[in-house]
SEPANU-220931 format. One record per residue: z, x, y of N, C-alpha, C in turn. Coordinates in steps of 0.02 Angstrom, whole numbers. Atoms other than C-alpha are relative to their C-alpha. Layout:
BEGIN
NODE    n_up  n_east  n_north   ca_up  ca_east  ca_north    c_up  c_east  c_north
NODE       Z       X        Y       Z        X         Y       Z       X        Y
...
END
This chain:
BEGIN
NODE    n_up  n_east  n_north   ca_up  ca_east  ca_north    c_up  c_east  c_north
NODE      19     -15      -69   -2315    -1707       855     -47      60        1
NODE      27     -81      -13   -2450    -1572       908      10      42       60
NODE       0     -63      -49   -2446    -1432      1012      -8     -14       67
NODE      23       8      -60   -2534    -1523      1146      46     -63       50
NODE     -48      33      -19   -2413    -1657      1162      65      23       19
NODE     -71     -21       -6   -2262    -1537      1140       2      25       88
NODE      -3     -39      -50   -2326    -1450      1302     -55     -42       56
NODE      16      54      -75   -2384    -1605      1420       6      23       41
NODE     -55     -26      -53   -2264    -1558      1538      -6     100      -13
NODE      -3     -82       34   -2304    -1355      1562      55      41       25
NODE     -49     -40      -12   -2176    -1312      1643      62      -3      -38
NODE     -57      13       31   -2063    -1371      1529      27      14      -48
NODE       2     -49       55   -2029    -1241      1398      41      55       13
NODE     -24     -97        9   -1936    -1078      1368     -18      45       -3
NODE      31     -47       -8   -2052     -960      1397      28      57       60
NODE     -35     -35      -61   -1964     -880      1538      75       1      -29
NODE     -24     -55       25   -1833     -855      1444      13      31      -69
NODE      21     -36       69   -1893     -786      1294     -35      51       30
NODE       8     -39      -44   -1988     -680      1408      53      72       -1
NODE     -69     -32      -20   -1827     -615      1473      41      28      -80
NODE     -51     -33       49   -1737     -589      1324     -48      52      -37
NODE      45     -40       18   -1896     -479      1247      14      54       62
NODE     -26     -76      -50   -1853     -367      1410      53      58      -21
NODE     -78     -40        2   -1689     -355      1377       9      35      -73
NODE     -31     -41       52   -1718     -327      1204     -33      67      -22
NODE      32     -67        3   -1829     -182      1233      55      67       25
NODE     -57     -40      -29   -1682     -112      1336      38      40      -66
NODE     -47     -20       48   -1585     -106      1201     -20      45      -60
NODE      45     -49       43   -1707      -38      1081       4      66       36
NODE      17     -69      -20   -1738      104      1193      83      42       35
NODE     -54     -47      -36   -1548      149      1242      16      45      -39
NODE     -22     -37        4   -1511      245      1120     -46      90      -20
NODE      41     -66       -2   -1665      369      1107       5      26       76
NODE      13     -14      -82   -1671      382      1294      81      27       30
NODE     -77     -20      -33   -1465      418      1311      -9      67      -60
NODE      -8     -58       47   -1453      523      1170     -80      56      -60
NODE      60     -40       14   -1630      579      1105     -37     -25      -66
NODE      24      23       61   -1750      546       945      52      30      -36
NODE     -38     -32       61   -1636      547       780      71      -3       -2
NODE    -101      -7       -4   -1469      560       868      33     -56       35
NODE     -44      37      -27   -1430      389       931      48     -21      -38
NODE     -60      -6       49   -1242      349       909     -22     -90      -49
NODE      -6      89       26   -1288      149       856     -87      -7      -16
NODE      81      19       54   -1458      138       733     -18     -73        3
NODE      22      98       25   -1570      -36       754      -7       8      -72
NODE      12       0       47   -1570     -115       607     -92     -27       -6
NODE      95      20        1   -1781     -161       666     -18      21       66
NODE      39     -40      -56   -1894     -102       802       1     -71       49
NODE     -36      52      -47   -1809     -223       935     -56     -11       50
NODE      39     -24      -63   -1937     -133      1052     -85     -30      -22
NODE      91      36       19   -2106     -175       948      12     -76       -8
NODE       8      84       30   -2043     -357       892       6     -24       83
NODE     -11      55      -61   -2000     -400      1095     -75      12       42
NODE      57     -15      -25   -2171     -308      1157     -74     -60      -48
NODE      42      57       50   -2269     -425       990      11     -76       39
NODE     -17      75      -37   -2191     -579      1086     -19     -14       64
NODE      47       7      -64   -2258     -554      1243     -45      -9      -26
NODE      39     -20       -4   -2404     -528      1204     -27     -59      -48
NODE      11      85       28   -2398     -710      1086       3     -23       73
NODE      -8      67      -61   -2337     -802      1233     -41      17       50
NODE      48     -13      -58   -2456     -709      1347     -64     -33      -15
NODE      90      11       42   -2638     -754      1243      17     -90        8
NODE       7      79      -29   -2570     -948      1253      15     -21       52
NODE     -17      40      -91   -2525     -968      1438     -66      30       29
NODE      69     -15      -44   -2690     -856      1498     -51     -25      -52
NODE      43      42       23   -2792     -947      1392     -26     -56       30
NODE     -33      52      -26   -2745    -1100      1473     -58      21       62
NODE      32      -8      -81   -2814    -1011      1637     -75      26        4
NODE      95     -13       -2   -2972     -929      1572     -25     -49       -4
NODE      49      89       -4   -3022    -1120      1538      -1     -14       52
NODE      15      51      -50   -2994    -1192      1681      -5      43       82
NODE       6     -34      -66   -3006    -1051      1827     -65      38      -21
NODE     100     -53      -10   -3203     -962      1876      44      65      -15
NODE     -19     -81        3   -3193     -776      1830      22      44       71
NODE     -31     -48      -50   -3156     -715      1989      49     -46       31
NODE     -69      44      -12   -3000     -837      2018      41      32      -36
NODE     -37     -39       54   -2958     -773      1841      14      65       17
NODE     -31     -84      -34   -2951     -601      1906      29       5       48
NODE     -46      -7      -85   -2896     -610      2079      85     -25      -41
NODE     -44      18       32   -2758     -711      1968      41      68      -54
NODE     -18     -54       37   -2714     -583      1833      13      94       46
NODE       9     -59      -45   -2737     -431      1957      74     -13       21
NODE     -53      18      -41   -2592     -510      2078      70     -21      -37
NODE     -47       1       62   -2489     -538      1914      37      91      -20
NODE     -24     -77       30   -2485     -340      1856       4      45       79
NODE       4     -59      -54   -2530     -234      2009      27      18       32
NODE     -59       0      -79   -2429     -262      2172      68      24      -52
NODE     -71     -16       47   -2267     -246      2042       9      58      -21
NODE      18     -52       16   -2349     -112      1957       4      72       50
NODE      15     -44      -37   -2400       -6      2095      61      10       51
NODE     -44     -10      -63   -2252      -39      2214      73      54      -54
NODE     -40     -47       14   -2144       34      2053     -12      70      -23
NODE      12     -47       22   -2244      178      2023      10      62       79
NODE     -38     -36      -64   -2207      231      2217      89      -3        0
NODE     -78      -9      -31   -2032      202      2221      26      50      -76
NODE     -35     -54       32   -2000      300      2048     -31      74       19
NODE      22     -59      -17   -2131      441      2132      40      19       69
NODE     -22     -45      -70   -2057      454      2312     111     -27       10
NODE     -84      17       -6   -1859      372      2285      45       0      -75
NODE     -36     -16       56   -1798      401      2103     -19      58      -12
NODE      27     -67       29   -1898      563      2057      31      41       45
NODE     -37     -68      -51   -1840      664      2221      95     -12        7
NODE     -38     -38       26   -1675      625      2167      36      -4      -39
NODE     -35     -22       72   -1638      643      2003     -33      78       17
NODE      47     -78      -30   -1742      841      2091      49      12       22
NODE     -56     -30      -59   -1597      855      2228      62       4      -65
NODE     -88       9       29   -1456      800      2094     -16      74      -65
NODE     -23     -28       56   -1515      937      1961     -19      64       38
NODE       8     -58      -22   -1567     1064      2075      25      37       76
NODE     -44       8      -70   -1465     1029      2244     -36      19       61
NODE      68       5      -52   -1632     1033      2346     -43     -17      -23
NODE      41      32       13   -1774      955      2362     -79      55       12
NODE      62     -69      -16   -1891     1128      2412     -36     -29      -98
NODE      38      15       54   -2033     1101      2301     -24     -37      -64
NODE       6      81       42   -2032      919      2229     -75      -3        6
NODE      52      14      -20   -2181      888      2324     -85      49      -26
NODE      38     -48       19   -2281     1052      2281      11      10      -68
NODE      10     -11       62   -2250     1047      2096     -55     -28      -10
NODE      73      25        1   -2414     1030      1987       8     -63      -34
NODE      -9      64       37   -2349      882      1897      46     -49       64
NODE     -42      31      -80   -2292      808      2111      -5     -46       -7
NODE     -30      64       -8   -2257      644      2135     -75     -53       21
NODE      62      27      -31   -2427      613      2234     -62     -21      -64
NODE      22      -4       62   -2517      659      2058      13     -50      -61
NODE     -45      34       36   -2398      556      1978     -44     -62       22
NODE      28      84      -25   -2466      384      2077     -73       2      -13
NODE      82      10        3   -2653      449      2080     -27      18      -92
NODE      31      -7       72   -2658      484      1869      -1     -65      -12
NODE     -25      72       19   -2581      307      1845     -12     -52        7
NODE       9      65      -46   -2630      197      1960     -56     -54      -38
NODE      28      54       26   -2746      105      1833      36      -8      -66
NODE     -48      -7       69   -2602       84      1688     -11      65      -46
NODE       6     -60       75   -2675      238      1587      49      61       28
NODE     -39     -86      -26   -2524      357      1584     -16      57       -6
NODE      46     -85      -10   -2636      524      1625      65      50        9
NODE     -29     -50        7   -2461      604      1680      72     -42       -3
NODE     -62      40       22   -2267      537      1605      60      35       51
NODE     -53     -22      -14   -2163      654      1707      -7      22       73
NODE     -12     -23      -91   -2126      707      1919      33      51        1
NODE     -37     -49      -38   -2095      864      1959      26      29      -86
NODE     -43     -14       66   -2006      901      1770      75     -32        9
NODE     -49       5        4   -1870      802      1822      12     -26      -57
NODE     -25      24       78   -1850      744      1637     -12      57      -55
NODE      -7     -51       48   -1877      917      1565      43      16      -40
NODE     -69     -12       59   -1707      929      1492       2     -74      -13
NODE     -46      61       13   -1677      765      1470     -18     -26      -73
NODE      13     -21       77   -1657      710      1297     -58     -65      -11
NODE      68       3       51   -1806      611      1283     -22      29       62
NODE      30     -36      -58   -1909      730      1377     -69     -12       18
NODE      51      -4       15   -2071      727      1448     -29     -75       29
NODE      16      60      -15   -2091      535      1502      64     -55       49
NODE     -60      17      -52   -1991      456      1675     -12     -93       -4
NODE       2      68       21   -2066      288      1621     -27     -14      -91
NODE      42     -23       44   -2116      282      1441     -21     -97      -26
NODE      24      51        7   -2141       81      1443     -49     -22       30
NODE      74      -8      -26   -2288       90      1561     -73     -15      -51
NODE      50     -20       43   -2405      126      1430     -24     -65      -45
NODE      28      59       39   -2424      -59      1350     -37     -44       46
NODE      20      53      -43   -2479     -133      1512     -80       7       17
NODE      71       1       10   -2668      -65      1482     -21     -46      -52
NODE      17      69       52   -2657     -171      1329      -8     -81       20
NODE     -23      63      -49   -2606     -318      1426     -81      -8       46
NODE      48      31      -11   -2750     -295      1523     -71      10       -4
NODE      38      11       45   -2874     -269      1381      11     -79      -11
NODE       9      52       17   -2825     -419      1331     -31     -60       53
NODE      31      64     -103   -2865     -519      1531     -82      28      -29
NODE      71      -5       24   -3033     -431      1486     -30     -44      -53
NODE      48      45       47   -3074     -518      1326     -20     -64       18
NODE      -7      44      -42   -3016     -678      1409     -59     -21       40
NODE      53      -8      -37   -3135     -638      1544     -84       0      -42
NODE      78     -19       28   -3282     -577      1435      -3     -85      -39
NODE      -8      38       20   -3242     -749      1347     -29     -43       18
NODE      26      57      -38   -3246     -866      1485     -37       7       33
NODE      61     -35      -26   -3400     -778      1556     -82     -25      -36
NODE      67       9       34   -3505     -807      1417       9     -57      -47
NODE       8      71       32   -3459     -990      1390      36       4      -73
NODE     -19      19       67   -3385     -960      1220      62     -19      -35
NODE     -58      29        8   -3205     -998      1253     -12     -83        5
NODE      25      71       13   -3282    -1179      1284     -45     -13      -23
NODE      40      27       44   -3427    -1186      1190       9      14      -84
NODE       6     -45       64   -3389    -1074      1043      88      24      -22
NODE     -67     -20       12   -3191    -1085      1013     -23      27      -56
NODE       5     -27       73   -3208    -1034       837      -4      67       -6
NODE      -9     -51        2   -3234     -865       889      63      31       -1
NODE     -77     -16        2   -3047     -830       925      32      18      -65
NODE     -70       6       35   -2966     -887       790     -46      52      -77
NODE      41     -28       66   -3129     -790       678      24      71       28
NODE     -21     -54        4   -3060     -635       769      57      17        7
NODE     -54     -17       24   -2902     -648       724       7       0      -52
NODE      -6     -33       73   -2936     -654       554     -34      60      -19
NODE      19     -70        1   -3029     -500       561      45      43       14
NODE     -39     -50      -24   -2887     -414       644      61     -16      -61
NODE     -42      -1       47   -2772     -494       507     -25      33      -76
NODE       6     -22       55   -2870     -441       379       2      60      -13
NODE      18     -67       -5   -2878     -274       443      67      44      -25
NODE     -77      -2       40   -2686     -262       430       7       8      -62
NODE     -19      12       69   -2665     -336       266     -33      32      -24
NODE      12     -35       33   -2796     -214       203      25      83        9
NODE     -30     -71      -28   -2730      -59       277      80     -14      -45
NODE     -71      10       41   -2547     -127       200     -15      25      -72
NODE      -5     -17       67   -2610     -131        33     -31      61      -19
NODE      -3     -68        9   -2698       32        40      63      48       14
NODE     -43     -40      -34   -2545      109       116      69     -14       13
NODE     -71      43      -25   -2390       25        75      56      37       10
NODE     -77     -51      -33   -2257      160       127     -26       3       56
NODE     -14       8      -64   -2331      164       294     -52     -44       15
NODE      26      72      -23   -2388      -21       344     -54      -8       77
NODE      28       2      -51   -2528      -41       481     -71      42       -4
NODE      76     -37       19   -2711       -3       521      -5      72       46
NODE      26     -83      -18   -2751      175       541      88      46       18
NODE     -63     -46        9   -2570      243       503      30      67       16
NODE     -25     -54      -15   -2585      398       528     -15      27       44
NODE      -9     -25     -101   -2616      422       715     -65     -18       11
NODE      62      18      -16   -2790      362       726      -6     -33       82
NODE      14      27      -74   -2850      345       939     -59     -22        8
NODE      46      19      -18   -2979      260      1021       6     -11       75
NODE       3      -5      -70   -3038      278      1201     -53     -49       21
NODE      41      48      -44   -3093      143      1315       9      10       73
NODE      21     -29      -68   -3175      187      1482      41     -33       34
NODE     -66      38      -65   -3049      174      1629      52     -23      -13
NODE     -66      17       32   -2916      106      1512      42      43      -11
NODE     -27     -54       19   -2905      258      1444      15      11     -103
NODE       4     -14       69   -2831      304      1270      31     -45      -36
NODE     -45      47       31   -2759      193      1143       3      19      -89
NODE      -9       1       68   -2655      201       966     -29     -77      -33
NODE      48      56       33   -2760       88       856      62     -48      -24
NODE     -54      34       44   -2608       50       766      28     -98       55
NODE     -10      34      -38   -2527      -34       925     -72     -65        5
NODE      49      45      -61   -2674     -107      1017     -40     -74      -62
NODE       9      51       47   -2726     -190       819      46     -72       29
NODE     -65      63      -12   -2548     -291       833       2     -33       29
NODE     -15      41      -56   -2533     -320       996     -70     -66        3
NODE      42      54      -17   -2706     -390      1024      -6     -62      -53
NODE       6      57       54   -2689     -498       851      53     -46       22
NODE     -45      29      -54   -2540     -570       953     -13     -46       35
NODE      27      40      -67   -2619     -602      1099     -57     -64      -28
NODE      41      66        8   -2769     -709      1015      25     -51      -67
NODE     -27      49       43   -2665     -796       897      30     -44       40
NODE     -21      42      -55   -2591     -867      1053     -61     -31       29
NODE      54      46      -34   -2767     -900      1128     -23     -55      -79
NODE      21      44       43   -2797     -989       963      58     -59       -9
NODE     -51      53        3   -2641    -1089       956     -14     -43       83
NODE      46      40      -47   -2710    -1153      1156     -59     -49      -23
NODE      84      55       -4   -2888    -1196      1110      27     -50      -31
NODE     -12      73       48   -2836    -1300       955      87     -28        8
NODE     -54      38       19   -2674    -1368      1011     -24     -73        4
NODE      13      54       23   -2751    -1534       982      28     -31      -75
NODE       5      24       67   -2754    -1515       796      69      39      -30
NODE     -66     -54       24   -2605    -1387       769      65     -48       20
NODE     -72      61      -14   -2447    -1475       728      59      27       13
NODE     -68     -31      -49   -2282    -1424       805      63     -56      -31
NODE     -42      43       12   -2141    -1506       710      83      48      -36
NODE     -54     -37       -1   -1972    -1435       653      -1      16      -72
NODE      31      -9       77   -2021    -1419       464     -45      89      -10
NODE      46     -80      -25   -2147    -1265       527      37      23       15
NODE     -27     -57      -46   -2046    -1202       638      58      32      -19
NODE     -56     -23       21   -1884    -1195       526     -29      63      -63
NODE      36     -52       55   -2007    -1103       381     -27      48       35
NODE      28     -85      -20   -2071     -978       521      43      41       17
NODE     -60     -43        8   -1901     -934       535      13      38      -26
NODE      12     -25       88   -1879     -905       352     -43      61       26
NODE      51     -45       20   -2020     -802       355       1      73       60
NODE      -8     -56      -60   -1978     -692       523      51      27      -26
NODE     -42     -29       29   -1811     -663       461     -18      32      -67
NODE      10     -26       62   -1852     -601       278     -26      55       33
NODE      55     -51        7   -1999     -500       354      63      61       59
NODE     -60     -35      -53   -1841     -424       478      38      53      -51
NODE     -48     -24       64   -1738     -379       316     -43      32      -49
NODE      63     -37       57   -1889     -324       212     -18      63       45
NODE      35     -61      -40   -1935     -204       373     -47       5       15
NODE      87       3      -42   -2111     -258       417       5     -43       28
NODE      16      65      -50   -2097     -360       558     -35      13       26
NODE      66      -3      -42   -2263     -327       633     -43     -15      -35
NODE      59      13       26   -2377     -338       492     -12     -60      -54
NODE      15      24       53   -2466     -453       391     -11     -72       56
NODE     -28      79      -17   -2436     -678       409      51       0       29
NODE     -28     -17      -35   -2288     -628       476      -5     -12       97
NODE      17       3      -47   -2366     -610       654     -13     -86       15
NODE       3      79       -1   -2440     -782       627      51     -51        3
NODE     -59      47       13   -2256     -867       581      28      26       67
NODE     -49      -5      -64   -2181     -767       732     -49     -33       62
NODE      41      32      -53   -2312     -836       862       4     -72       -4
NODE     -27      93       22   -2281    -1026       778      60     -12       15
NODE     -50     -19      -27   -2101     -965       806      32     -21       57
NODE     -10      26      -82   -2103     -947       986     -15     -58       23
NODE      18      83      -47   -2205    -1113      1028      40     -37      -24
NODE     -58      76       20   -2087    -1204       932      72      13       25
NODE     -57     -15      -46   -1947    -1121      1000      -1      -2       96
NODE      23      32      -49   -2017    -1154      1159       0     -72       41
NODE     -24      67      -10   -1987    -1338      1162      52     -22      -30
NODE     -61      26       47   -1841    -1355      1037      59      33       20
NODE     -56     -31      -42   -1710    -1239      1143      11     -47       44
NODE     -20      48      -53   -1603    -1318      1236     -34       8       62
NODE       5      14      -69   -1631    -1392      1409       0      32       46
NODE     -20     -35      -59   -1540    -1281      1500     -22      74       -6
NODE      63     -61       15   -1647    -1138      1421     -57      -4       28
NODE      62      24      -36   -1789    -1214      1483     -31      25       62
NODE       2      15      -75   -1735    -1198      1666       4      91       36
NODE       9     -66      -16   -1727    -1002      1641     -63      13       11
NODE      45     -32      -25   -1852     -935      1749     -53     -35       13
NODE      50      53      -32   -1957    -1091      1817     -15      21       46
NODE     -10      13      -26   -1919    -1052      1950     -27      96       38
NODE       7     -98       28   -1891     -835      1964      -5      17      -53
NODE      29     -41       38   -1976     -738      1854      37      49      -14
NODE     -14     -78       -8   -1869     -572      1829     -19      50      -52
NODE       5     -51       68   -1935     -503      1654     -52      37       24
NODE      19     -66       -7   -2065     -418      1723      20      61       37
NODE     -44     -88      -41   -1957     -293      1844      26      18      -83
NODE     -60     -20       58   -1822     -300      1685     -65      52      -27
NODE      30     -28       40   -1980     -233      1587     -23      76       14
NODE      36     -75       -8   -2057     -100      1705      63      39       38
NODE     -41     -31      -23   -1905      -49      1771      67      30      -32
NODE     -50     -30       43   -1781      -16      1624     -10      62       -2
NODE      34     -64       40   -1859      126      1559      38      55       56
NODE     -31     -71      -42   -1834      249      1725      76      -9       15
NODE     -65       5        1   -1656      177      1752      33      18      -33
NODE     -34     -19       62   -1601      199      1595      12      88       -6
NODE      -5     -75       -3   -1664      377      1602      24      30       57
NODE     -34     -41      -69   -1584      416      1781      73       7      -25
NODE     -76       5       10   -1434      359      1711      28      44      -47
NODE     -14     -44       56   -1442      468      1552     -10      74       18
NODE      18     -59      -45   -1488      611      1650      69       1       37
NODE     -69     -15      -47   -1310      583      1764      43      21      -32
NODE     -76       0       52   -1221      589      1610      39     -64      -22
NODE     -31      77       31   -1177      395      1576      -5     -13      -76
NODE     -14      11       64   -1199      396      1386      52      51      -19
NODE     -63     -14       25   -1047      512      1376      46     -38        0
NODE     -48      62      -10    -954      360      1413      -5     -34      -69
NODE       5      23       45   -1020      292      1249     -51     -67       13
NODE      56      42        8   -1157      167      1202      -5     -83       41
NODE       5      59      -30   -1106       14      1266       6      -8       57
NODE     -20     -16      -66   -1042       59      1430     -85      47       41
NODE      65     -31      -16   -1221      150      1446     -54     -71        4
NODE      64      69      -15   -1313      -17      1415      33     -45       19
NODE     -17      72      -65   -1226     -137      1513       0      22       68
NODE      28     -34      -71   -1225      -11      1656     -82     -21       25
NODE     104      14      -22   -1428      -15      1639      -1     -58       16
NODE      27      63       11   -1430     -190      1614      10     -28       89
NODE     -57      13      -44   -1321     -209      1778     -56      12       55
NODE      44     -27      -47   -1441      -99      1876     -59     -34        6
NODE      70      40       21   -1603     -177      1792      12     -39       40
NODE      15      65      -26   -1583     -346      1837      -2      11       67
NODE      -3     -34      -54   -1531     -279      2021     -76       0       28
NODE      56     -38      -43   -1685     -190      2048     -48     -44      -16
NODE      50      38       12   -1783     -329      1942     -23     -75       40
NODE     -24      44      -55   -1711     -473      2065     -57      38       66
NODE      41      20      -52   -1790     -383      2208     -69      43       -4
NODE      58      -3       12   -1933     -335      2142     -56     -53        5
NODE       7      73       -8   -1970     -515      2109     -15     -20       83
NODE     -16      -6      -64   -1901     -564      2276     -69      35       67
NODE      21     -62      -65   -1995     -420      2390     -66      -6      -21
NODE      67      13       13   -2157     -409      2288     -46     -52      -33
NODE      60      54       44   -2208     -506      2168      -5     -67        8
NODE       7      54      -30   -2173     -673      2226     -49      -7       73
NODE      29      -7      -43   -2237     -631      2381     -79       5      -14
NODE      84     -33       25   -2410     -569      2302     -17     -55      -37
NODE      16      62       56   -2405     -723      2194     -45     -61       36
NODE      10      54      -43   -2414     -832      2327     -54       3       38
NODE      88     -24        2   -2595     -766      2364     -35     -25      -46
NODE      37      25       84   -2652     -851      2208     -50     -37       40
NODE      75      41      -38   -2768     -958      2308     -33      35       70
NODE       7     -32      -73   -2803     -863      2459     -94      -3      -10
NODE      85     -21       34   -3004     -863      2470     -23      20       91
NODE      31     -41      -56   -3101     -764      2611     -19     -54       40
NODE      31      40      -33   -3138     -882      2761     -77      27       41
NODE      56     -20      -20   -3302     -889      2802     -25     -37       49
NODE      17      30      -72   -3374     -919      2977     -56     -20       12
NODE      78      57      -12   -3501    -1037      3026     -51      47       24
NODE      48     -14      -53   -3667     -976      3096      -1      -7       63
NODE      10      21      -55   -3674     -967      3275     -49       4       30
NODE      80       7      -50   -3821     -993      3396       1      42       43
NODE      -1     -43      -37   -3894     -888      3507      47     -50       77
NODE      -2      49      -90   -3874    -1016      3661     104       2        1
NODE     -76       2        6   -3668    -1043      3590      18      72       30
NODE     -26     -86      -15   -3643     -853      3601      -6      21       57
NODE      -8     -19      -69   -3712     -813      3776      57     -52       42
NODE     -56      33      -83   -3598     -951      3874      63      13      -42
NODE     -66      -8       20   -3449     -890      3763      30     -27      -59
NODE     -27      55       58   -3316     -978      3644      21     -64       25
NODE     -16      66      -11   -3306    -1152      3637      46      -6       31
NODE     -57      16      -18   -3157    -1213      3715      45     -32      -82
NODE     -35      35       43   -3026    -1296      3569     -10     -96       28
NODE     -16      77      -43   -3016    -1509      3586      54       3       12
NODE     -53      28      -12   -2887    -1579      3631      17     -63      -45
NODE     -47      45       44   -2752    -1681      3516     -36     -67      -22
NODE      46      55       16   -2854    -1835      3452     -47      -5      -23
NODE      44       8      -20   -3011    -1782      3486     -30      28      -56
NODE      25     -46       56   -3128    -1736      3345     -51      60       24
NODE      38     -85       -5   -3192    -1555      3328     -54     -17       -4
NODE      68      29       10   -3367    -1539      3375     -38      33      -82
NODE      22     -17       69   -3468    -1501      3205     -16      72       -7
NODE      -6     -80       -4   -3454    -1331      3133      59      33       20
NODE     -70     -15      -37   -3295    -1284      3201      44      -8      -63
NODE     -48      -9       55   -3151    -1253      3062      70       4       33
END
């Protein structure tokens, strides 16, 4: 079977909740630095829970907007992708600036005098941010003590990558070469793999290109670790390459049981991000995608909730570690979050983003020409029930 057959039917896949469980398993990755601090959580991953569920987005993202840079004009594609991140985005960067930040302020300082007038205020907070580049991580200092200090969302910061990647997309299907010129894709993902695998073998105690903190700044995006933005984006177009050619790419349970193999080992070996690796976990997902059960399937056809779960763990987690809930002990700290998350991720969903979704087609109406002679005796009258509208009339 290929790829293109497995996924006839598009809604009919596990992507929603594989999605979801990459939320949740970022949660978990991040409870115990965020309850108890770098170094001292009581329960050690045995792998970076948090980079392998952020690598999986960011597969399953490059083959579903692929899909849409083909077949939607560039400004569909954007109006589209925009109404995906933003409204969600922006509605949680007000409610952790004007309804979580002032008070986790009242609860550590038993007033709210001078939330507003700090130089790191809440207002500052929405206007550094407001295009994904986190310019400022903290409100007011309400996370100054807190043991990870310094950052009231610190998962924010991948969603400029996210939409680097809608850009390439764009620059793609702009200049004809996602349909005339596939071959580019899958030629710059071997550039980005090769870049890896040579950076590995120069540098095999610490795995990845430009290891040792190497940044790069892109206008209005802002700043980015090379390391990351390598991965992620080799991710993302290994997914737009598994789209273009799912014609010829075969999808059968033979692959998909050997990209297992090969995810697990690279889990237990400790490089799950770099190398072929990436490649077997992106073959992974699409095949796990149609080979999960049924009733997996039906997670999230329908509601969406991983992206609240995603942008909304992070400050929960830290309100909660800030009250004092990881003295309770680790597990009772992340099922609390989890409890809250979904909560707040439900009407997030719900309140915004569905709502904003449902704009996906909306297009500016545009009004006929009118005549001089129409305009002086007024507006038409409407017909009446039957009768056809005279011409021009909408």
């Amino acid at each position: 079977m290929r790829l293109e057959q497995a996924y006839e039917h598009q809604r009919d896949n596990a992507f929603g909740f594989l999605r979801l469980c990459f939320a949740l398993l970022v949660m978990v990755g991040h409870a115990g630095v965020i309850g108890w601090g770098p170094g001292h959580e009581p329960v050690r991953m045995l792998l970076d829970t948090g980079g392998v569920a952020v690598t999986g987005f960011f597969g399953l993202s490059g083959f579903l907007i692929s899909r849409s840079g083909r077949r939607t004009g560039p400004v569909r594609f954007t109006w589209h992708r925009m109404l995906r991140i933003f409204p969600g985005y922006w509605v949680c960067l007000l409610v952790m600036a004007f309804v979580l930040a002032p008070l986790l302020y009242w609860y550590e300082h038993n007033t709210v005098a001078g939330f507003l007038t700090a130089a790191d205020g809440p207002v500052g907070y929405v206007l550094n941010n407001v295009l994904t580049d986190q310019g400022q991580g903290d409100i007011s200092g309400v996370t100054r003590e807190a043991a990870f200090a310094g950052a009231i969302n610190g998962s924010l910061w991948t969603l400029k990558t996210e939409l680097t990647c809608y850009l390439l997309v764009l620059g793609l299907a702009v200049t004809t070469l996602l349909r005339r010129a596939r071959w580019v894709v899958p030629a710059f993902a071997a550039v980005l793999l090769a870049v890896i695998v040579a950076d590995t073998v120069r540098g095999p105690s610490e795995p990845g290109p430009l290891a040792d903190g190497h940044s790069v700044h892109v206008p209005v995006l802002g700043w980015f670790r090379l390391f990351y933005l390598v991965v992620f984006v080799l991710a993302f177009v290994l997914g737009m390459t598994a789209d273009l050619y799912r014609s010829v790419i075969p999808l059968n349970d033979v692959l998909g049981v050997a990209a297992l193999v090969l995810v697990a080992a690279s889990l237990w070996l400790d490089w799950p991000l770099f190398g072929p690796c990436i490649v077997a976990f992106v073959y992974l997902l699409l095949w796990a995608g149609v080979r999960l059960p049924k009733v997996l399937r039906r997670v999230g056809r329908r509601n969406d909730y991983s992206y609240g779960v995603y942008i909304y763990a992070f400050p929960i987690q830290q309100a909660l570690a800030i009250v004092g809930l990881p003295r309770f002990g680790w597990t009772v700290y992340l099922l609390t979050s989890v409890i809250a998350v979904a909560a707040v991720a439900a009407g997030s969903w719900h309140l915004v983003e569905k709502p904003a979704l449902g704009l996906k087609d909306w297009t500016p109406r545009r009004r006929p020409p009118v005549s001089g002679r129409r305009a002086r005796r007024g507006p038409v009258p409407r017909p009446r029930a039957g009768t056809e509208a005279p011409a021009g009339m909408t």
